[in-house]
N, C-alpha and C positions, 0 to 999 in steps of 0.2 A: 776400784775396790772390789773385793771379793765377796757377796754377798750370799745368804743364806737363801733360797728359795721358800715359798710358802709351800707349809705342810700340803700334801696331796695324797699320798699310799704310803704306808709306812712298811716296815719290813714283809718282805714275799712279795711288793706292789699288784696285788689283788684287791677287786671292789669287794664291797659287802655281800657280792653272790662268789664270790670266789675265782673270777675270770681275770687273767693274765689284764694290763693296759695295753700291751704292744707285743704280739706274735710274730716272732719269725719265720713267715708261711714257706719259704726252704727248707730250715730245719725242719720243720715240722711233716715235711712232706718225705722228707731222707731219710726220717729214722724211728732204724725198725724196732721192734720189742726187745731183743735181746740185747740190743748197744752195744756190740761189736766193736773189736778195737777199730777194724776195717772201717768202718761207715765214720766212727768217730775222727776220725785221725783222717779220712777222705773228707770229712764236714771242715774240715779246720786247714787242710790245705786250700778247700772250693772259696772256706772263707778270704783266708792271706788273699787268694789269687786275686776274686773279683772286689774286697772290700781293698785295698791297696791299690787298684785297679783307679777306683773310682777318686782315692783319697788323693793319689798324684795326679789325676787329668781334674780334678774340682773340689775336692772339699777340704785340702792342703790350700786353697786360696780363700776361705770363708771361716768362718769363726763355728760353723755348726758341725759337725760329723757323726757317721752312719755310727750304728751301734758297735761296741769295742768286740775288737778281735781278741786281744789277751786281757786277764786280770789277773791282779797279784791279788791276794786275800794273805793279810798280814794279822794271823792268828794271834799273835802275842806279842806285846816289846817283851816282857823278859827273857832272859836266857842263863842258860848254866858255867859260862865262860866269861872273861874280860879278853878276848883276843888282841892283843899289843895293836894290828891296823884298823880293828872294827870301829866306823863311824859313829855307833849304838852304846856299846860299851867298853871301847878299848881304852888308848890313854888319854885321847879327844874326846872320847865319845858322847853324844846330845844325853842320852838319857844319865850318867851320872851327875851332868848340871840340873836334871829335869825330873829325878826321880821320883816324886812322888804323882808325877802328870803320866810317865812312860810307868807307872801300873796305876795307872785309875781304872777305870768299869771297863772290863771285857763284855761283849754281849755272849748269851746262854747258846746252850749247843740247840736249843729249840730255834733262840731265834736265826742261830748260825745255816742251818737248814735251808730256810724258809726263804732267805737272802740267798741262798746257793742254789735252790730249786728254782728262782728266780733266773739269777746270771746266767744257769745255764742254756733258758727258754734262747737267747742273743747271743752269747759269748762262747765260743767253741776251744779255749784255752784256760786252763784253772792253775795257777799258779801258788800252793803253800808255801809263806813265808814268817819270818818273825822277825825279830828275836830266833828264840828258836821255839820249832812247832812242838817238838815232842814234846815239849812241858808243860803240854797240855795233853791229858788222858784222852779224850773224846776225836784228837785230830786224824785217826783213821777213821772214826766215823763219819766224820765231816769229806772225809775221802772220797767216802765208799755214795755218800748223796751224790758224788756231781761226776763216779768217772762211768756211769752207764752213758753219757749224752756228751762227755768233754773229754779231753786231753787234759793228763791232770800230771803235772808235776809238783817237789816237794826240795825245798832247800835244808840242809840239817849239819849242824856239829859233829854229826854221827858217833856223839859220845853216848845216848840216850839209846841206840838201836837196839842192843842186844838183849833179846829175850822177845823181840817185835816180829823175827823172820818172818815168820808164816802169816801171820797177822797183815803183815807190810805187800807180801804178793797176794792175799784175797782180800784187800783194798782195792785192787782196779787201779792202784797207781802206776803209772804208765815211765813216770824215768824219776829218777831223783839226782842230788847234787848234793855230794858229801863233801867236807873238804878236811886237806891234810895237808899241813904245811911243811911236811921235811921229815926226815929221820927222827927216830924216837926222841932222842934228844932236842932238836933242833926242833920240831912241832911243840915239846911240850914247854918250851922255853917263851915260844910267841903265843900257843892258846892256854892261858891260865886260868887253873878253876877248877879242874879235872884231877885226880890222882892217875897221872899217867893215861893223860889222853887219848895218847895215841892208839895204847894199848887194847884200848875199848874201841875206838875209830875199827882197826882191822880186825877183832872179834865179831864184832856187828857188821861188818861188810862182807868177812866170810860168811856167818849165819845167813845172812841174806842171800849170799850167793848157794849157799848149801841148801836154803826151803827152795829157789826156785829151781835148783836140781830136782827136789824130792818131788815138789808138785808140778814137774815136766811145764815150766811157764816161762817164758825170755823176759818177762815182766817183774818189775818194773827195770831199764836199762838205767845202769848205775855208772856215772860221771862222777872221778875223783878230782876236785880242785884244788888246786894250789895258788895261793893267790901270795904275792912277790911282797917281801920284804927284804932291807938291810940283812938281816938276819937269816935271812934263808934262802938269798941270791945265788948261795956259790952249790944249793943244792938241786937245782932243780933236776938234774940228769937223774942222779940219786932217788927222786921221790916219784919219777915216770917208770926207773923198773923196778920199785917196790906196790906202784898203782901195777905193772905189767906181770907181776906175780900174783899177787890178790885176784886178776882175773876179771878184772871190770872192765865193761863194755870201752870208755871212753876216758881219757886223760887231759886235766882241760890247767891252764894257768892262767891266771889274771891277776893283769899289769897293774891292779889295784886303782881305788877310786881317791883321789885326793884334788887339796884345792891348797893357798895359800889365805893367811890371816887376813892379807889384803884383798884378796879377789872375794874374802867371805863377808869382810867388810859391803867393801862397795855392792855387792849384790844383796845384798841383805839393807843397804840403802834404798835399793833400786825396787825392793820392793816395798817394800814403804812409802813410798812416793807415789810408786804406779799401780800398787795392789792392794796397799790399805792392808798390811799384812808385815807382821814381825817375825822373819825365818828365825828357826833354831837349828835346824840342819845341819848349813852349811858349816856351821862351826866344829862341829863332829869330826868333821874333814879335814879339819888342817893338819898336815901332815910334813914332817921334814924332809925328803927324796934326794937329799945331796949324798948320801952315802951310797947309793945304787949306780952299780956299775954297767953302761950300758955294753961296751965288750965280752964281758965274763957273761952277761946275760943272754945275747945273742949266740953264741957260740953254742952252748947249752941248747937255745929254743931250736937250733938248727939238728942239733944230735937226737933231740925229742921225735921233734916231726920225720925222724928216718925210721925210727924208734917205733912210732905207733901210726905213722901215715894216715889216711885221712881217719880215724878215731882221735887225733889230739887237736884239740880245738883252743884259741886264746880267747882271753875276752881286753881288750874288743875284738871283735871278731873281724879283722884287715888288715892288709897290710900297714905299717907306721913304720917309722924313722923312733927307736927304742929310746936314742940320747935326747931325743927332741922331748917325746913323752913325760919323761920325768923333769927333764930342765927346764920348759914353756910349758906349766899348766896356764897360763894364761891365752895360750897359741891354740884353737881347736885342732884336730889332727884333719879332716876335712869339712870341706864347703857344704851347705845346705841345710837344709831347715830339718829340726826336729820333728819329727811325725810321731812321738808317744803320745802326744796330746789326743791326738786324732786316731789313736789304737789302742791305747794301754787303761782301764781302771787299776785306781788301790782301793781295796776298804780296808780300813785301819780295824785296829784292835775292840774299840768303842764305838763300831759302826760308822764311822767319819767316811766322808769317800773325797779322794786327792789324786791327785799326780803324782808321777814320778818314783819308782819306788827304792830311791836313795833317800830323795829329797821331799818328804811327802807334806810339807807346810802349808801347802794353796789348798785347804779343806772348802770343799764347797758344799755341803752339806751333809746330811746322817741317814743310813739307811731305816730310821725307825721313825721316821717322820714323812720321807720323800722316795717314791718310785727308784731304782738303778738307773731307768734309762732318764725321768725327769731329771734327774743329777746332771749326767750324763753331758746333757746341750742344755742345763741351768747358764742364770748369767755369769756366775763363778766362773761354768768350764766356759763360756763365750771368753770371756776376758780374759785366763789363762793364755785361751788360746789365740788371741789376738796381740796378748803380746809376743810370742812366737812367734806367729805369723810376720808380724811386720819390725820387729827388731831383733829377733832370735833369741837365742837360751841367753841365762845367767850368767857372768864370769865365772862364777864357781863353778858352772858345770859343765866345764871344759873335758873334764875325765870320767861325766858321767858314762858308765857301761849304755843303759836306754838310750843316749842318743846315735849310737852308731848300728846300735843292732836294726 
């Protein structure tokens, strides 16, 4: 069962004279006054190399591990969309079973800081998520804490952008992740919520690309996704060279995260049993995939990759067998053990900190009570991680994106 840790340091994990619990005498020794992308983005390679390093020759076989390489910081459940495949809010999605849980207390941009000044003493990758971020006024500032010392990306609707440009490149944001699901019609058909979503998606991406002309910056690199539905299968060529005209760095599609009723069942049994733990997640997920065609899709993803060469990225990001993907979510796509456990934090919206940032049910504890790093190797994340270790992921999270990256 998943237990809460006894309180220790609460939000910033600083004692009462103000000194960090656990310094990471590398970073600390790497970097210089100015935070530099260079130094930054060299701190978070030096990290990947030698903390993965260590996690597949020994601490991938132990229930403890070194402090995380990436975190998600999951600013908000709300969002300004019901997107048709979103787990969150689409026609599955957990929070409209949950809504008055998925907006309970956010924590304050004080205490949001204080938790970020923290992460980034350890954590050399910042990852904005939500819901959606922009729906929250203070989220560049929250930027602009943590991208002198980290690599900081930001996920977004990119209906919210425009009028952010300039704002969004002296933020220190380092790349972001828009997405667009097809031609005007055909996006605004699957992300609903928007008056003419699209519309604002490509004003706001120009804008952005127009400040970072103005104020001569390559920053932040901007990734347009498309992520596959029945619905927008037969467009994807279509929406690579309308990403290929807008001018963005990078052009990415993702084969989408889905599970089936029964594999949400049994796994959502399975932890009950073994975690002391009621998932709401997986139900999010369940998803119908029989109308997706793996031919018409392949053909496409071939014409893409000639299209934008190595700037178009899938997710997941490897090779697969495309008819398999959608027909066996119950089938992983390859062998081996999950390793986000052992690299990845979430802190939720209310300070919660979890795994997995699809699936983020296994809360082990609250940053306003307990250290980052005491969370971190709490008996919660031992146990998370022990069940990984020695039986491997969920059913249902067979199509998680985290476990293959």
């Amino acid at each position: 069962m998943l237990e809460r840790t006894k309180p220790t340091r609460g939000i910033g994990g600083k004692s009462a004279k103000g000194r960090s619990i656990v310094k990471d005498r590398n970073d600390m020794a790497l970097q210089p006054e100015n935070g530099s992308r260079l130094w930054k983005h060299g701190r978070l390679l030096l990290s990947r190399f030698w903390r993965r390093k260590i996690i597949s020759l020994w601490y991938r076989h132990t229930d403890g591990a070194p402090a995380p390489i990436n975190a998600v910081v999951r600013v908000t459940n709300g969002c300004n969309l019901r997107c048709r495949q979103c787990g969150q809010w689409g026609d599955e999605g957990v929070f409209r079973v949950m809504e008055p849980q998925a907006m309970s207390r956010q924590i304050s941009t004080s205490e949001w800081k204080s938790v970020l000044e923290r992460l980034v003493s350890f954590c050399p990758h910042v990852y904005f998520f939500g819901g959606e971020p922009f729906l929250r006024k203070d989220v560049l500032e929250l930027v602009r804490t943590v991208s002198p010392r980290a690599t900081v990306g930001l996920n977004t609707n990119g209906t919210l952008m425009k009028g952010k440009g300039r704002d969004i490149v002296s933020s220190g944001l380092d790349y972001m992740i828009v997405s667009l699901d097809g031609p005007q019609e055909v996006n605004n058909k699957i992300r609903i919520g928007s008056a003419n979503g699209y519309a604002r998606v490509v004003e706001g991406v120009e804008e952005l690309i127009g400040a970072k002309q103005d104020m001569h910056s390559s920053y932040p690199r901007i990734e347009l996704l498309m992520t596959l539905t029945a619905e927008n299968q037969d467009h994807i060529s279509a929406t690579a060279e309308i990403a290929k005209k807008l001018k963005v760095d990078k052009f990415a599609v993702g084969f989408g995260i889905f599970t089936t009723a029964e594999l949400a069942q049994e796994s959502a049994r399975i932890a009950r049993e073994e975690l002391g733990t009621d998932p709401k997640f997986f139900r999010g997920f369940v998803r119908d995939m029989d109308a997706m065609r793996a031919p018409v899709i392949e053909g496409q993803i071939r014409e893409v990759g000639k299209l934008w060469g190595s700037a178009f990225k899938t997710y997941p990001p490897m090779k697969f067998d495309v008819r398999e993907y959608f027909e066996r979510p119950q089938q992983p796509l390859a062998n081996g053990q999950c390793l986000t456990p052992w690299t990845s934090i979430q802190i939720l919206p209310n300070g919660n900190v979890a795994f997995c940032s699809d699936f983020p049910d296994f809360v082990v504890g609250n940053v306003a009570t307990t250290d980052l790093l005491t969370l971190w190797n709490a008996q919660g994340s031992r146990a998370w991680r022990n069940r990984i270790r020695t039986k491997g992921i969920l059913p249902a999270e067979n199509r998680c994106c985290d476990y293959y990256h």
